[in-house]
PyMOL CGO cylinders between C-alpha atoms (Angstrom):
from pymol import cmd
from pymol.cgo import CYLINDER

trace = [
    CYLINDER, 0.00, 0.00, 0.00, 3.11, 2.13, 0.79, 0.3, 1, 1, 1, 1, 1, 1,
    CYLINDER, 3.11, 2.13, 0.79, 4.22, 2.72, -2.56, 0.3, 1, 1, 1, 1, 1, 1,
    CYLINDER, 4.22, 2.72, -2.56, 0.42, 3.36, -3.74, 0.3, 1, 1, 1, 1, 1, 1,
    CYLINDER, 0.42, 3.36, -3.74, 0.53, 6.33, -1.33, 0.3, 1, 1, 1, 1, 1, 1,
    CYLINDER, 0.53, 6.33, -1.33, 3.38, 7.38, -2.05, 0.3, 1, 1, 1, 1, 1, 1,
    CYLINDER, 3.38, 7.38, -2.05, 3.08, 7.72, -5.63, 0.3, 1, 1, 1, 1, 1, 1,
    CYLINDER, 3.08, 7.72, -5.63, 0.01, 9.97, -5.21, 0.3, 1, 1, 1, 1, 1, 1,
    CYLINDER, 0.01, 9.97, -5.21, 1.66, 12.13, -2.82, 0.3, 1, 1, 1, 1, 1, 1,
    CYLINDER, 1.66, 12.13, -2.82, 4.41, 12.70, -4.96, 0.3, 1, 1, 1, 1, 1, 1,
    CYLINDER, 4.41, 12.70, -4.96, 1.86, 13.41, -7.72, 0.3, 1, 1, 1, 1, 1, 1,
    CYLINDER, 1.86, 13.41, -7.72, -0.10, 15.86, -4.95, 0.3, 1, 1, 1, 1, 1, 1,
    CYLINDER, -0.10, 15.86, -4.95, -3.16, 13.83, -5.51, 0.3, 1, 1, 1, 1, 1, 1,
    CYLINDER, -3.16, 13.83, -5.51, -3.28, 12.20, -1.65, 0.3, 1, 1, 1, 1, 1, 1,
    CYLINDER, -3.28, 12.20, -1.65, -4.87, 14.88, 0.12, 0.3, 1, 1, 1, 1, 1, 1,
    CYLINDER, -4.87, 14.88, 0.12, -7.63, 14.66, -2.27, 0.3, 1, 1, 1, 1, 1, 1,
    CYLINDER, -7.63, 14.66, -2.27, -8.24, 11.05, -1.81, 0.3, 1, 1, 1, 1, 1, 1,
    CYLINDER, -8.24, 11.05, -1.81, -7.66, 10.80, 1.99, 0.3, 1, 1, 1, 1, 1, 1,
    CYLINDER, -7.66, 10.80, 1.99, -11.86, 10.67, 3.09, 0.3, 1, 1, 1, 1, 1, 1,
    CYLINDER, -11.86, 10.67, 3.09, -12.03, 8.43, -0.24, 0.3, 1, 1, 1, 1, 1, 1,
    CYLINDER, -12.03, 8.43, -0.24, -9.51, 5.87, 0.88, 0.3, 1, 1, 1, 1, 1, 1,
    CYLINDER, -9.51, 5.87, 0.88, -10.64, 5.96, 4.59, 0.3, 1, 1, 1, 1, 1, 1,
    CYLINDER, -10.64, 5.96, 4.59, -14.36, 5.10, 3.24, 0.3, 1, 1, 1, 1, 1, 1,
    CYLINDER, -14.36, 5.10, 3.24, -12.73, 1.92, 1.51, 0.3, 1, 1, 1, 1, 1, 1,
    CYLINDER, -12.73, 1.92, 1.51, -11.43, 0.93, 4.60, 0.3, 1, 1, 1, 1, 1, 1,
    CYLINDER, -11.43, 0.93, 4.60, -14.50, 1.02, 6.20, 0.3, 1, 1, 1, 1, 1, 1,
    CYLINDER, -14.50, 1.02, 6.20, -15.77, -2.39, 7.01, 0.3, 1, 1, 1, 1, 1, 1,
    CYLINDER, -15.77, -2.39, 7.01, -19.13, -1.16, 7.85, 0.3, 1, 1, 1, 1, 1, 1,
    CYLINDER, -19.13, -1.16, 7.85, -20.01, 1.21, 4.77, 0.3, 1, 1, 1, 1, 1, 1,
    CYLINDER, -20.01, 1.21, 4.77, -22.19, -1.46, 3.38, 0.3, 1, 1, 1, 1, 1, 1,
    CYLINDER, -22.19, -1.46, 3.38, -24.70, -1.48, 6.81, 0.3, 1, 1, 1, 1, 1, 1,
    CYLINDER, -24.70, -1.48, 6.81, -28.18, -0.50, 6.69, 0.3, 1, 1, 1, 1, 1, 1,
    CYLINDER, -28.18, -0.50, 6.69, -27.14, -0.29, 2.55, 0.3, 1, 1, 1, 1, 1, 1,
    CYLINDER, -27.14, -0.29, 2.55, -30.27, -1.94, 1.22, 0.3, 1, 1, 1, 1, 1, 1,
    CYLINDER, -30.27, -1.94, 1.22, -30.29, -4.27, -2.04, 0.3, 1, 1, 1, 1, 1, 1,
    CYLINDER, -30.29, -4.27, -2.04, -32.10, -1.67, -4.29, 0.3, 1, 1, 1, 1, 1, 1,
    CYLINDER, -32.10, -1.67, -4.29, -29.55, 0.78, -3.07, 0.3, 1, 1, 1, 1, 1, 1,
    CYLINDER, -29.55, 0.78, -3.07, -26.35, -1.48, -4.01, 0.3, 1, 1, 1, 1, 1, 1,
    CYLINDER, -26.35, -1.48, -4.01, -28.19, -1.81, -7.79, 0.3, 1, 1, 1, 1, 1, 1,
    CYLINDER, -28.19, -1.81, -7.79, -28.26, 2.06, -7.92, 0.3, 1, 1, 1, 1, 1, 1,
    CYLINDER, -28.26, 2.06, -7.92, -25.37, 2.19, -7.43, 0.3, 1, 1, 1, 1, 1, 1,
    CYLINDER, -25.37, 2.19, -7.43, -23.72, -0.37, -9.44, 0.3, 1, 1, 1, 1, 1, 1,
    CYLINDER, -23.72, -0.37, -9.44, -26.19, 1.22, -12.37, 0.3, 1, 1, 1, 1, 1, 1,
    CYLINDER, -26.19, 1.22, -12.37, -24.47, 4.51, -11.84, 0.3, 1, 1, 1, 1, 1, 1,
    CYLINDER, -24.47, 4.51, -11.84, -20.99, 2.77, -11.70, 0.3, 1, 1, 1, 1, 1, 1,
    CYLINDER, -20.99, 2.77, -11.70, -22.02, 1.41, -15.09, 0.3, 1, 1, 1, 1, 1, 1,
    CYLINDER, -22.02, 1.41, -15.09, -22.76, 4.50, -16.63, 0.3, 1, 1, 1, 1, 1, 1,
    CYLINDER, -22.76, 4.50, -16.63, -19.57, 6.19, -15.97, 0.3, 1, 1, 1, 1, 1, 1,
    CYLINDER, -19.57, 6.19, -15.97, -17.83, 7.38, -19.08, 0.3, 1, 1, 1, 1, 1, 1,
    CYLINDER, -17.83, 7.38, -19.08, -15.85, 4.46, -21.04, 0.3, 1, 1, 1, 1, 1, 1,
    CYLINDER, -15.85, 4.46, -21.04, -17.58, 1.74, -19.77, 0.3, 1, 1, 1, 1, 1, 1,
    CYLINDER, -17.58, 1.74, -19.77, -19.39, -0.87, -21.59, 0.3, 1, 1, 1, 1, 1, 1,
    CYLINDER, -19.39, -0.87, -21.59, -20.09, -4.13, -21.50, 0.3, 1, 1, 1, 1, 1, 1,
    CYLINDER, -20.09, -4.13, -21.50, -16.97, -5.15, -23.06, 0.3, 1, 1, 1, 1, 1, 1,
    CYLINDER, -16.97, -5.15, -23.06, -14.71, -3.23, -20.64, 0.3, 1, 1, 1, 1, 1, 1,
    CYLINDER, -14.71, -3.23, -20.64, -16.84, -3.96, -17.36, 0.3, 1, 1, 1, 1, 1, 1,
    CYLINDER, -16.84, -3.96, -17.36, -17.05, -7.77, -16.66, 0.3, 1, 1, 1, 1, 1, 1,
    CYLINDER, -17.05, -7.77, -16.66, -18.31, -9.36, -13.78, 0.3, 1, 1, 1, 1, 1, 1,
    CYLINDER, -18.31, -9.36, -13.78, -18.69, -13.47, -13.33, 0.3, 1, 1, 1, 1, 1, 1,
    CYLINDER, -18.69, -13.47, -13.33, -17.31, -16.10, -11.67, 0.3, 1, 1, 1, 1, 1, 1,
    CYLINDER, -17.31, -16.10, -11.67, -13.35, -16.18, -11.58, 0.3, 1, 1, 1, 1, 1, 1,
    CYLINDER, -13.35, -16.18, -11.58, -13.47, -19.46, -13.85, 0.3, 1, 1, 1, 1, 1, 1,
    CYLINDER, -13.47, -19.46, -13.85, -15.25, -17.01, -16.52, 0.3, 1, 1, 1, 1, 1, 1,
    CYLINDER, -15.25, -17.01, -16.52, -12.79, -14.52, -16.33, 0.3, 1, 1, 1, 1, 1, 1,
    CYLINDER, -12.79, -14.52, -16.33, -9.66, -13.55, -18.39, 0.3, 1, 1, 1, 1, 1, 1,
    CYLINDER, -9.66, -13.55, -18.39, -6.84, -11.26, -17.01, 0.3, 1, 1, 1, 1, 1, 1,
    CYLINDER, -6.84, -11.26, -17.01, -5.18, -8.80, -19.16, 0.3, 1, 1, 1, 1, 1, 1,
    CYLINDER, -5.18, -8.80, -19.16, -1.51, -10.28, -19.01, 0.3, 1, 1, 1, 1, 1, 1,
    CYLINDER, -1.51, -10.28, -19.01, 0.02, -6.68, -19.29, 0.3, 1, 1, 1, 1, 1, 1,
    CYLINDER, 0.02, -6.68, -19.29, -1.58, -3.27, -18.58, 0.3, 1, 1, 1, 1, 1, 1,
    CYLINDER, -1.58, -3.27, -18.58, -4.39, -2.03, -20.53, 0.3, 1, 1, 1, 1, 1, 1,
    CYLINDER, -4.39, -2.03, -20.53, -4.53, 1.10, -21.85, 0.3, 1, 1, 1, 1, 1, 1,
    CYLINDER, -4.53, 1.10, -21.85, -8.20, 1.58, -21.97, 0.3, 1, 1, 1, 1, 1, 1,
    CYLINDER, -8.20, 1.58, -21.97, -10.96, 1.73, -18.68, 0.3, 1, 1, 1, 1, 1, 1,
    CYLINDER, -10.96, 1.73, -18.68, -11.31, -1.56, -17.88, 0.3, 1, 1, 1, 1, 1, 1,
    CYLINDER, -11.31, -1.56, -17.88, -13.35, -3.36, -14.67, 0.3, 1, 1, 1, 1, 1, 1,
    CYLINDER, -13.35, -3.36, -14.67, -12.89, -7.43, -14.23, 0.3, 1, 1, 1, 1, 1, 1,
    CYLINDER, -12.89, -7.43, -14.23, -13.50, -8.49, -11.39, 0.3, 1, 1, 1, 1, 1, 1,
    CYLINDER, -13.50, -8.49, -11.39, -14.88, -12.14, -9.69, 0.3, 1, 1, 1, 1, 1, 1,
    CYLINDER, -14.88, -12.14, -9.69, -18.34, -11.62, -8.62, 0.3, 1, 1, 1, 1, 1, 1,
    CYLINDER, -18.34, -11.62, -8.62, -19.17, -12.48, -5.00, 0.3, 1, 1, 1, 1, 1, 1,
    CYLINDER, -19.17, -12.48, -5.00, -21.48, -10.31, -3.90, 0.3, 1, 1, 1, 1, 1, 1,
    CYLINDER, -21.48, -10.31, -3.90, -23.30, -7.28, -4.92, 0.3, 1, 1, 1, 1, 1, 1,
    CYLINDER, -23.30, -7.28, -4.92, -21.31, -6.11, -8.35, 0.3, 1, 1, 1, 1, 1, 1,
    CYLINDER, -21.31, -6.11, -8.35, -21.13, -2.81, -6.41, 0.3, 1, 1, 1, 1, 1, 1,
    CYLINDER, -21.13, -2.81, -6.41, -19.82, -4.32, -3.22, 0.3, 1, 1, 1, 1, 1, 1,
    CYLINDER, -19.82, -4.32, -3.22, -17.33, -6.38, -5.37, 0.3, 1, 1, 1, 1, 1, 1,
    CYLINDER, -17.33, -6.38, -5.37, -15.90, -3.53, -7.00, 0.3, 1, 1, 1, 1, 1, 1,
    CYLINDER, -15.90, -3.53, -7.00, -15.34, -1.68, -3.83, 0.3, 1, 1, 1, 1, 1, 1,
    CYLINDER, -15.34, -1.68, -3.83, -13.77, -4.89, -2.16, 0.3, 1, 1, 1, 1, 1, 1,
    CYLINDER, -13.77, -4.89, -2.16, -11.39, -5.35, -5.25, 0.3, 1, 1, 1, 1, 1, 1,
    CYLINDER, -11.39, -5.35, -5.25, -10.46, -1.47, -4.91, 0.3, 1, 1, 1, 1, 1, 1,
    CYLINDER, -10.46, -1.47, -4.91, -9.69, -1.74, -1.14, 0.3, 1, 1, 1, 1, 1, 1,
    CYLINDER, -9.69, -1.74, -1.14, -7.72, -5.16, -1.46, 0.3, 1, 1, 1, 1, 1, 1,
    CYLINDER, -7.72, -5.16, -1.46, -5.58, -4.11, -4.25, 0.3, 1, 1, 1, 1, 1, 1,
    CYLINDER, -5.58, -4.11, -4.25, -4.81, -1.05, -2.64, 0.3, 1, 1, 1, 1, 1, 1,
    CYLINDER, -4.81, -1.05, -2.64, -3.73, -2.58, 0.99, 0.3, 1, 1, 1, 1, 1, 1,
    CYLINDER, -3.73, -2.58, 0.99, -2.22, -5.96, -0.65, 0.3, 1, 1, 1, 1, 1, 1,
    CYLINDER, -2.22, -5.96, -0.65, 0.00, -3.79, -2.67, 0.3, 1, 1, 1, 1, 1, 1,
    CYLINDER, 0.00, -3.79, -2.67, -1.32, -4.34, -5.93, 0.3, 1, 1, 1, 1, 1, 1,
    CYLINDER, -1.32, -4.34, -5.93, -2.21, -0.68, -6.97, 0.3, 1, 1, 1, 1, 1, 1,
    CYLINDER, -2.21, -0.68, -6.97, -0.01, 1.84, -9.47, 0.3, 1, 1, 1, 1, 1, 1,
    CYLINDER, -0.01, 1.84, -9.47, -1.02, 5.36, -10.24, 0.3, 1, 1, 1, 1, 1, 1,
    CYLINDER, -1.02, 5.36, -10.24, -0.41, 5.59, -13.89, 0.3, 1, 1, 1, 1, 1, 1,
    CYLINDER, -0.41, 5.59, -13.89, -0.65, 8.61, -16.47, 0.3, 1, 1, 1, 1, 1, 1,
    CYLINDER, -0.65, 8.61, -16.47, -2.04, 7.67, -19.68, 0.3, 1, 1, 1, 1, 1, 1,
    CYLINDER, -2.04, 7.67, -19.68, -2.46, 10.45, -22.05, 0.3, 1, 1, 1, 1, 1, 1,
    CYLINDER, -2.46, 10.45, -22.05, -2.25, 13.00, -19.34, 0.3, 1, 1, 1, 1, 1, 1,
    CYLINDER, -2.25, 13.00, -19.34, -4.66, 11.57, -16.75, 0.3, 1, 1, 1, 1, 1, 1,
    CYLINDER, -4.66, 11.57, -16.75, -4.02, 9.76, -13.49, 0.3, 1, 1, 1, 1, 1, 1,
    CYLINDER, -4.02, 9.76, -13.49, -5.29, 6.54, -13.72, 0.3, 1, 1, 1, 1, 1, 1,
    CYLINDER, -5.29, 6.54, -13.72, -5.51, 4.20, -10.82, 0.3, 1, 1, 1, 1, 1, 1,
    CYLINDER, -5.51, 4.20, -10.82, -4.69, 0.36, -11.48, 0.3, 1, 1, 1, 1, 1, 1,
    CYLINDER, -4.69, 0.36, -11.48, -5.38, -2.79, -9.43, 0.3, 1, 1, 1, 1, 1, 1,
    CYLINDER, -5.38, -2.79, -9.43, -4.96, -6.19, -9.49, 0.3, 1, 1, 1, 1, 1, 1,
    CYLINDER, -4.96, -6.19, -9.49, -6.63, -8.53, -6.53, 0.3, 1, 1, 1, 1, 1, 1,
    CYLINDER, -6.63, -8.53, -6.53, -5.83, -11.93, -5.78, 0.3, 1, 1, 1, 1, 1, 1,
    CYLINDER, -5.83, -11.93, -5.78, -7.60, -14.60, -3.86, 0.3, 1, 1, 1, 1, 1, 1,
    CYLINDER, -7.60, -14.60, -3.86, -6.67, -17.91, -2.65, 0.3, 1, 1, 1, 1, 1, 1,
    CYLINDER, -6.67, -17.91, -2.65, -7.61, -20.99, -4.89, 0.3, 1, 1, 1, 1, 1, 1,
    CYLINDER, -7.61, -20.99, -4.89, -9.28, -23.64, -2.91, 0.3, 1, 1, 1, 1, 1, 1,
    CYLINDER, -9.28, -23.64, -2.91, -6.29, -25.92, -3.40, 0.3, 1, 1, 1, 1, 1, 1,
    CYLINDER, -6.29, -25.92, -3.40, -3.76, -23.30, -2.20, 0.3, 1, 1, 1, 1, 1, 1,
    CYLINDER, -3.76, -23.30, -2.20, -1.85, -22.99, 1.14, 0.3, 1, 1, 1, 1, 1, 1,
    CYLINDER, -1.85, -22.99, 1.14, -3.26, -20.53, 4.12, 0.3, 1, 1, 1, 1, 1, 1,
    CYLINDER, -3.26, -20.53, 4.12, -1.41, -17.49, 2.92, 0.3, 1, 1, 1, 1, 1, 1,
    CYLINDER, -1.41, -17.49, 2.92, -0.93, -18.26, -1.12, 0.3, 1, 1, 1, 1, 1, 1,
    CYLINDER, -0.93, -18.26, -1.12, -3.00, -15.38, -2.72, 0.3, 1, 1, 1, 1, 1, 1,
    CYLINDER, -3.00, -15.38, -2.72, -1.51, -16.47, -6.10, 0.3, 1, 1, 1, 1, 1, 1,
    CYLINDER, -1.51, -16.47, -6.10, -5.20, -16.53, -7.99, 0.3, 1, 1, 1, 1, 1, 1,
    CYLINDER, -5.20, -16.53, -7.99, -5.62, -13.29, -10.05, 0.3, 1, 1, 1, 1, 1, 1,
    CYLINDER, -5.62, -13.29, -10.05, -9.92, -12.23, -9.00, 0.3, 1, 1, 1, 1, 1, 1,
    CYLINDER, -9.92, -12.23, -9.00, -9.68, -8.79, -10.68, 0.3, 1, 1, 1, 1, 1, 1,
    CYLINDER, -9.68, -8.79, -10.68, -8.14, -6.03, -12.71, 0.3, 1, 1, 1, 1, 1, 1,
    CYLINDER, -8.14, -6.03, -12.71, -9.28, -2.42, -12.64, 0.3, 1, 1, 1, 1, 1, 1,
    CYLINDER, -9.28, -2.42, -12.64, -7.89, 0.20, -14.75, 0.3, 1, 1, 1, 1, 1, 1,
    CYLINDER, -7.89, 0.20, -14.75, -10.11, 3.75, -14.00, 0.3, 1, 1, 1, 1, 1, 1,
    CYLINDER, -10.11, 3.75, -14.00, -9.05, 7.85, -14.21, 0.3, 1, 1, 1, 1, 1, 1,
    CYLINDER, -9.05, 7.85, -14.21, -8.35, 8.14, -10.53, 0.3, 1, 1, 1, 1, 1, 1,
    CYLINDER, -8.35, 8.14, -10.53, -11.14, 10.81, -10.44, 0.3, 1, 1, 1, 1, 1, 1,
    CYLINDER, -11.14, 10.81, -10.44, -14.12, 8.10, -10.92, 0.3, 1, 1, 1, 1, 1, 1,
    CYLINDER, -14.12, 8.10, -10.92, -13.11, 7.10, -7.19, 0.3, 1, 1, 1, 1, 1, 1,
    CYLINDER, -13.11, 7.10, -7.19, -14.24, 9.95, -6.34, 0.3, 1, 1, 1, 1, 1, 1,
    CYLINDER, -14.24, 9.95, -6.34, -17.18, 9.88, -8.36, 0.3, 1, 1, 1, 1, 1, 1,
    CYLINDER, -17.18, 9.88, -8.36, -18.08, 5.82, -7.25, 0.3, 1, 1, 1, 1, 1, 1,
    CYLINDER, -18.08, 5.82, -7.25, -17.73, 7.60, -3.23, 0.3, 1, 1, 1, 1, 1, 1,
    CYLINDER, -17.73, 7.60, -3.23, -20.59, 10.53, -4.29, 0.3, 1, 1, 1, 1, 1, 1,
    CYLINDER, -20.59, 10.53, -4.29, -22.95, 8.06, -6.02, 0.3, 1, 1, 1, 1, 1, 1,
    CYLINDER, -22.95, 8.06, -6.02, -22.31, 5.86, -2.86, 0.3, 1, 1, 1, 1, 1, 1,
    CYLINDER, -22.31, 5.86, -2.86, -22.99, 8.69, -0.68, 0.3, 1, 1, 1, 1, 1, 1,
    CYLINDER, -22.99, 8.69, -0.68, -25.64, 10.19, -2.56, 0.3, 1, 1, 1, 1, 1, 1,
    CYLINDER, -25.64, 10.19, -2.56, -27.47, 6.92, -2.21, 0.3, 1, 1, 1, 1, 1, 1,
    CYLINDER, -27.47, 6.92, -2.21, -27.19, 6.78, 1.27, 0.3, 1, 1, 1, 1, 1, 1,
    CYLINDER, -27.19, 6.78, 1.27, -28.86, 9.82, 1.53, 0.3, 1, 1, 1, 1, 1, 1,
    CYLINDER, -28.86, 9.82, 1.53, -31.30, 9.47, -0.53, 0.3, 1, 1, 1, 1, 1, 1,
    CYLINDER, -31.30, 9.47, -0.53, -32.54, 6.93, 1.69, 0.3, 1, 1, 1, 1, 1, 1,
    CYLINDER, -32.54, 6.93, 1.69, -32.17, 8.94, 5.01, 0.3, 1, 1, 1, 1, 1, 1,
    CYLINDER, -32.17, 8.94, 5.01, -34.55, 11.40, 3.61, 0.3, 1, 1, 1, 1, 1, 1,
    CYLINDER, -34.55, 11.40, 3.61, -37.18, 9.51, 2.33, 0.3, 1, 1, 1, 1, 1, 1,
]
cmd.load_cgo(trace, "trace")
């Protein structure tokens, strides 16, 4: 995660992120989130500009296939598990604190890139060898996934 961090510092990009990263970290952000509210927002996630269904894939991990070098394009695999919302978040937290996240620049933008692993069912306690996603996003949809999250959220406290 270290390095991560580092790398947006040294681009001046951390202090923006800092309320971003500490909602990823959250274990509880998900509470009193109801189903219809995790679809919103995984319909707003999908609407985001660059993503279609051939750059956002979600299935099972023996469905998926892993870019073998970086992409230069927006791109969301990930293992589904979950909500696809909930799984996209949990794939951006664990990349980031496993150590599996680069800040790039392509073309002049900041992109953020991940790659999560997860244990096979075959593999030892601590052998997170088994690719489960790869994001490639503009560091700025973070921030846009946290307001749809948090515009959600209120939505339902005021109704």
């Amino acid at each position: 995660m270290n390095k991560f961090l580092s790398e947006l510092e040294k681009k001046g990009l951390l202090k923006n992120l800092v309320e971003i990263i500490d909602w990823l970290f959250d274990d509880h952000k998900f509470d009193n989130y109801t189903s219809d509210n995790k679809k919103k927002l995984t319909n707003r996630i999908k609407k985001l500009p660059g993503l279609t269904k051939e750059s956002y894939i979600c299935d099972s991990k023996k469905h998926l296939v892993f870019p073998s070098n970086s992409k230069k394009s927006i791109t969301i695999i990930i293992s589904q598990g979950n909500s696809q919302s909930e799984d996209l978040i949990r794939h951006l937290r664990n990349g980031i604190a496993h150590g599996h996240a680069k800040c790039l620049a392509i073309k002049g933008i900041d992109y953020i890139e991940i790659k999560d692993f997860g244990k096979s069912k075959e593999s030892k306690e601590n052998d997170y060898t088994n690719q489960s996603a790869y994001i490639l996003l503009p560091l700025d949809y973070l921030s846009k996934i946290y307001t749809f999250f948090t515009e959600i959220k209120n939505e339902k406290k005021n109704h």
